[in-house]
Each structure stands twice: as structure tokens, then as C-alpha cells.
N, C-alpha and C positions, 0 to 999 in steps of 0.2 A: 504494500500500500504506500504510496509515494507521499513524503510528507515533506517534500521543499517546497517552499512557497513561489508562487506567481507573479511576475512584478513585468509591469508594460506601464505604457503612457497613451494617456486618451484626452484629448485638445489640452495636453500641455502640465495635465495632471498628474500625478501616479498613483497610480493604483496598482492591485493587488491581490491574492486571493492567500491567508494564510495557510490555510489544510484543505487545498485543494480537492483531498480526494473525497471530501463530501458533495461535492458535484452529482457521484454516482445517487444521492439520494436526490436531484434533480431530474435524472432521467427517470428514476421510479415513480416520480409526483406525474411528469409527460405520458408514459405507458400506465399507469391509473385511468388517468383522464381520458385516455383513448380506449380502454377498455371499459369506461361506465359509458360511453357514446355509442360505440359498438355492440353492446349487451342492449342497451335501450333500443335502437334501432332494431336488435332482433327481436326484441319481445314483443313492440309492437309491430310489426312483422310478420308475427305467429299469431297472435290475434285478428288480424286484418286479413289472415289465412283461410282463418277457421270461422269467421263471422263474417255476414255482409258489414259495410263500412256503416251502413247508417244503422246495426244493429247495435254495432261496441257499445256505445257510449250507454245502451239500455241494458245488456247484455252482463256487460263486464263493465260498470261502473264505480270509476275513480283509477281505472286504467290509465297512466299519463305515460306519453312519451317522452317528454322533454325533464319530468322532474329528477328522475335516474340519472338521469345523462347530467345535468345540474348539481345533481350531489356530487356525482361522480368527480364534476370536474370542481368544484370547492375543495373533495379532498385532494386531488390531484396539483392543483395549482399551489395549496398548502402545501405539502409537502413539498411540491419546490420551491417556495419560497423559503422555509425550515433550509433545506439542501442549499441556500446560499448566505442562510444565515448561520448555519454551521463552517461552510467555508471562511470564515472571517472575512469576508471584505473589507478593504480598506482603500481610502480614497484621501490623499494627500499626504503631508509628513511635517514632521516638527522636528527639528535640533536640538540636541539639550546637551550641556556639556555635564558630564558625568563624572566625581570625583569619588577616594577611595582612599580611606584614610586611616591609617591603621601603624603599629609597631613592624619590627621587623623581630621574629623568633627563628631562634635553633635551638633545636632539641638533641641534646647527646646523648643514646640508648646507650649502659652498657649490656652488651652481649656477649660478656664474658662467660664461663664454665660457673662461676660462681651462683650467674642468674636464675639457673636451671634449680636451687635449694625450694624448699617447700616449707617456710615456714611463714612466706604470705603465699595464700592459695592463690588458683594452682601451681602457681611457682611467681619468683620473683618476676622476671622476664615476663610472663605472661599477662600478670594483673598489672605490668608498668605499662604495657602494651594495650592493655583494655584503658585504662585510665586516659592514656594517651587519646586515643581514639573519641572518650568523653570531652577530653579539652577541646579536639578540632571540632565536634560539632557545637561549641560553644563561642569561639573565637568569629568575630564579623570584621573584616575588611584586612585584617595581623596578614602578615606573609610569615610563610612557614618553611625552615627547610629540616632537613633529618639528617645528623650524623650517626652513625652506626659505629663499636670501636670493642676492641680488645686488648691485644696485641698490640695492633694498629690501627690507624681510623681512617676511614674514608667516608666523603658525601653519600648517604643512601637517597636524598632526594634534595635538590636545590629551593633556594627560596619561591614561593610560589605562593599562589592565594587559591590554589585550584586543593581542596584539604581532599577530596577524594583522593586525587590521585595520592599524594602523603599519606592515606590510610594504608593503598595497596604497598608503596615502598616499605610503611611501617610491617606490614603484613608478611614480608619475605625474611625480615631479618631475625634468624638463627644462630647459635652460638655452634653448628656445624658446620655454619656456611663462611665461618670467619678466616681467614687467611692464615694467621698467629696467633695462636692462644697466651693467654695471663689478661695484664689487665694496664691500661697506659690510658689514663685519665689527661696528662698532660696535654699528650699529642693529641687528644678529640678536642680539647678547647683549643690549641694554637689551629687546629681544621676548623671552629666553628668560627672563629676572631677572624679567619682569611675569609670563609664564607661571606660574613657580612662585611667586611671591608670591600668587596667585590660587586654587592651588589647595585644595582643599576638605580638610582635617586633613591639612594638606603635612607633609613628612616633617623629619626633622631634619636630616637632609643631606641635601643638595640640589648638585646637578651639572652643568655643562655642559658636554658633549661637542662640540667642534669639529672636523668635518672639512674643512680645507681648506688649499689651496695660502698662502695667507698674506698676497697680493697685496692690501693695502687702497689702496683707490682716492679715499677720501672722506675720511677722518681725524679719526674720534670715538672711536677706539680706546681713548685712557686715560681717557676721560670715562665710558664705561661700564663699563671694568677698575676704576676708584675706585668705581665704584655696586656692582658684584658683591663689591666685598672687604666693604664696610660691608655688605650684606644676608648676607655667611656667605656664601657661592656660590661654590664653587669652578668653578675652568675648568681641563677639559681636554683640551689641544689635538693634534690629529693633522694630520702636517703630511701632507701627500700634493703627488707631484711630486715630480721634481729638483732639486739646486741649481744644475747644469748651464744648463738650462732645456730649451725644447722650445719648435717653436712650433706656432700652435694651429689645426688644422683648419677647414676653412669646409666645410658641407655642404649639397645644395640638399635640396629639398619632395620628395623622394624616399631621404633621406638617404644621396646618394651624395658620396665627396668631389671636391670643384672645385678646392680652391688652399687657401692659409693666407694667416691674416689680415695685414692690413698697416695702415701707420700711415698719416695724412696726407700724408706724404710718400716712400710706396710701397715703404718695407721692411720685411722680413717681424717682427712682432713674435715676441717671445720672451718666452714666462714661465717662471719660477724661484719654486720655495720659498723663503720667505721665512721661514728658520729662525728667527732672531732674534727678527722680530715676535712669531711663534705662541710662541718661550720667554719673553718679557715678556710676553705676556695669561695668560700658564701661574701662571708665578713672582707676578707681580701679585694674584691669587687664592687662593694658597695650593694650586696644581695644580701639573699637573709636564707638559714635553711629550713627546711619545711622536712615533719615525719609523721606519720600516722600509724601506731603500732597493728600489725596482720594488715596493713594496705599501705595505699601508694598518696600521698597529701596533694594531688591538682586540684583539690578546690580553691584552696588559698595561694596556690599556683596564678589562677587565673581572674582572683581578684586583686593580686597584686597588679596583672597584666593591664586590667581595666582599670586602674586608676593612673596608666601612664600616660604620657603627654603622647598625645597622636600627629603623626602628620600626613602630608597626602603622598602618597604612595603612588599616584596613579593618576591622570586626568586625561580623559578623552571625549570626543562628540561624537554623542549618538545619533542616531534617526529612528525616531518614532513614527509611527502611519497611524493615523485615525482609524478608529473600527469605526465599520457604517452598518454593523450586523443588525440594528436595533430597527434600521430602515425595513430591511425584509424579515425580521423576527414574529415584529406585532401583524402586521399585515397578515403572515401565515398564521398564527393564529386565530385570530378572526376568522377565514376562511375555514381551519377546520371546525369553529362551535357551530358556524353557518353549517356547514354540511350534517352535522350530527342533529339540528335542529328540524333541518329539511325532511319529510317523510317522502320515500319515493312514490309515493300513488295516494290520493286523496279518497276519504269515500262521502260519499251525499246523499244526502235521503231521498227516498221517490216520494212525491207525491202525493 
């Protein structure tokens, strides 16, 4: 069913047809009409058959020829007139310039070995991923990009305002899919500090969201906590996990579990939030850090977000078209209570 729209000019105007393909319920209002014409005409037909002419009217009184065919084409005409007022027409256009004004975010997932623990259901990784997914649908005009990291880090999705697409990139990232395992918190914020340094009339406040357990493995942490404070870049961080700890699931090629991980010399390792760290990359930035014991804290994630200073992100001119649907709307309606009102044969009393 073809859903591009229509667009031609007629003495100078433009016009339009938005969902063209309701047209086809215009041909059906035409083959109605011509079918209650056609049926009339045979019925009186078949009476004029079987009766002398100057008998009908005594005969078979309140026989009409023409009131059928009348209804017929009330419904008929209705419904095409519906079939172009479902196509949207439209007739002319207006200009409007359209702005979009919002922060600019990055969000650092860590998808390290550690995330895969279960002491916030279903695991850390996965409720920071759900959470996530609440923030984007809550976010109106923000640009969003997605760093993924472990080991390593790299961009899983650029700044963007389109958050669908940021669901599905959020949606692939795996802590089997990662290049180098452990865990380099550093190197994800010197990647998210390049991200918006990069972007295209970045915004005035600029933010990075950290989700993760806290566990650094590598230790470049204050080297790029000193790069984000001197570029303006706040960090804010979510800690996810216990301080207890937990320790962390091993699963095979069928994602079923086998055992927990163990150290070189065969005892079961244990990760713990690392409260502290994530409140120094917080406080280091001019952020603040957020926890929610068995879950993930984006609510106060994203009222912090809303209370930042916004700017326009965006400015372009749109073209609007007038709907003129209301022109053939009422009209078809009229026409079908007419038809329903209409009896197709009348009857009269003798005499």
C-alpha cells in the first residue's frame, strides 16, 4: 500500500494528497453509485415486465424507480467524498522555522565481566540497560551518544537526537562482544570528552553519564577527570552493584550458567562498588554521584539533566500544507445520514 505522499501545483498553488492510497475508497463510493443505478433500473425493468405500465402504479404501489438509485448514489458519493477526506488533502503551505533545544549527553556503559554479577537483578548490565532505555524515553530535544568500554572504549553510537536508534546500539552491547576484557574507566571518558568536543554547534552543557560498578583496572582515572574539568564537562556517575560484592557468573555459547569466575589461584573472585572512586570522578567535574541500593538511580539522573541550561541544538525551516480534509469530510457525511434517511420505495394508501 503506497504511503508517499502526492504533491503537484494547480494555478500556482500546491497541493497535495497525504495517504494517497485512500483514493481506492473513492473508486468504491463510484462502483456503489453505479451499482444502486443499475439495480434500480432492473427492478423497474422487471416490473414493467410482468405488469402493463398503467397497471404498476395500482398493482405494485410505492414501486419507485429513481429513489434506489438516489440512495444508492448518496451512499456512493459519501463515500467518496470520506475517500478524499481520508487522503488528506492539502492545499497550500506555510514556513515555520523550527528550533530544538536541548543538552548534549554521553552515556559511558561499563560492559565489563564484572557487569554480568546479580546482585541488582537481572544483573548489573542489564537493569543499567533497562534504566537507560527509561531515561531516552524521557529526554525531549538532549542529543545523545553511547560509549561502550572495558578494556577499551569505543563510540557504540554518536550524538544524535534520533533515541530509537541509541536504544538499538544500547541493545547490542555485550560484555562478549568486547575486544579486551578488565575494566579502563579513564579511557571511556577521554572517548566521551572527544565525542562532544567534536560535535557539530555542541551545546553549552555538556554531560557525562556513567554507568558502572567502579572497579578500575588500568588507572588513568585522574588524568582524564583533570581533562573533563578544564573542557567544562561534567561527570555523572551511577554506581550500580553492591558494596557487599557479588561474585560474577561465567556463562557458556548457549548462555547457560557453569560456575563463577576465579582468580589464578582458584578463588572465586568478588566485585564490589567502588563508591569512592565513582564520588571522586563525580566531585572532580563538578557532578555529583547518584546510587540506588538493588537498582540503577536515572531518576535523579534526569532531573539533574532538566534543570540544565538549554541551548538550540538545531534550527531549520519547515513547510507545512494546510489540511483541507474538513472541506470533503462534512459534506460526506451529510450525504450518508441522507441516504440512510431515504426509504427506497414509498407506500400510499388507496382510496
Amino acid at each position: 500500500m503506497p504511503t508517499d505522499p502526492w504533491r503537484f501545483t494547480i494555478l500556482g498553488y500546491q497541493v497535495g494528497l497525504a495517504r494517497p492510497a485512500f483514493l481506492a475508497l473513492c473508486a468504491a463510493g463510484v462502483l456503489v453509485g453505479t451499482l444502486a443505478l443499475v439495480s434500480a433500473l432492473r427492478r423497474r425493468g422487471r416490473v414493467s415486465a410482468l405488469l402493463n405500465e398503467r397497471l404498476v402504479d395500482k398493482l405494485a404501489p410505492g414501486i419507485s424507480r429513481w429513489r434506489p438509485a438516489v440512495q444508492g448514489g448518496f451512499y456512493g458519493l459519501g463515500l467518496l467524498l470520506f475517500g478524499l477526506a481520508l487522503a488528506q488533502p492539502q492545499c497550500g503551505t506555510k514556513s515555520e522555522l523550527t528550533k530544538r533545544r536541548g543538552i548534549d549527553v554521553v552515556v559511558a556503559l561499563d560492559a565489563s565481566k564484572s557487569m554480568l554479577a546479580r546482585d541488582v537483578q537481572p544483573s548489573r548490565l542489564e537493569r543499567a540497560k533497562l534504566e537507560l532505555t527509561t531515561l531516552l524515553d524521557e529526554l525531549k530535544g538532549d542529543r545523545v551518544g553511547l560509549v561502550a568500554f572495558a578494556g577499551d572504549a569505543f563510540i557504540q553510537s554518536p550524538l544524535t537526537s534520533d533515541y530509537s536508534a541509541v536504544k538499538l546500539f544500547l541493545r547490542a552491547v555485550e560484555p562478549e562482544q568486547m575486544p579486551q576484557g578488565g575494566s579502563n574507566i579513564g579511557d571511556a571518558l577521554m572517548l566521551c570528552k572527544q565525542l562532544l568536543e567534536n560535535a557539530d554547534r555542541g551545546a553549552k552543557e555538556k554531560v557525562v553519564v556513567l554507568l558502572s560498578d567502579g572497579e578500575d583496572l588500568v588507572g588513568e582515572v585522574k588524568e582524564a577527570v583533570a581533562a573533563l574539568k578544564e573542557a567544562n564537562i561534567q561527570v555523572l556517575t551511577v554506581g550500580v552493584g553492591s558494596e557487599q560484592g557479588e561474585p560474577i557468573p561465567v556463562y557458556n555459547r548457549r548462555g547457560e550458567f557453569v560456575d563463577y569466575k576465579k582468580d589464578s589461584s582458584g578463588e572465586t573472585v568478588i566485585t564490589r562498588m567502588d563508591r569512592g572512586g565513582l564520588t571522586t570522578i563525580a566531585e572532580g567535574t563538578g557532578g555529583e554521584f547518584y546510587y540506588q541500593p538493588r537498582g540503577v538511580a536515572m531518576a535523579q539522573v534526569l532531573e539533574r539533566i532538566e534543570k540544565m541550561q538549554k541551548s538550540e541544538l538545531e534550527s531549520r525551516v519547515t513547510v507545512r500544507y494546510d489540511e483541507r480534509f474538513q472541506t470533503f469530510a462534512l459534506p460526506g457525511l451529510a450525504l450518508l445520514v441522507m441516504g440512510m434517511l431515504l426509504l427506497p420505495s414509498s407506500r400510499r394508501r388507496s382510496s
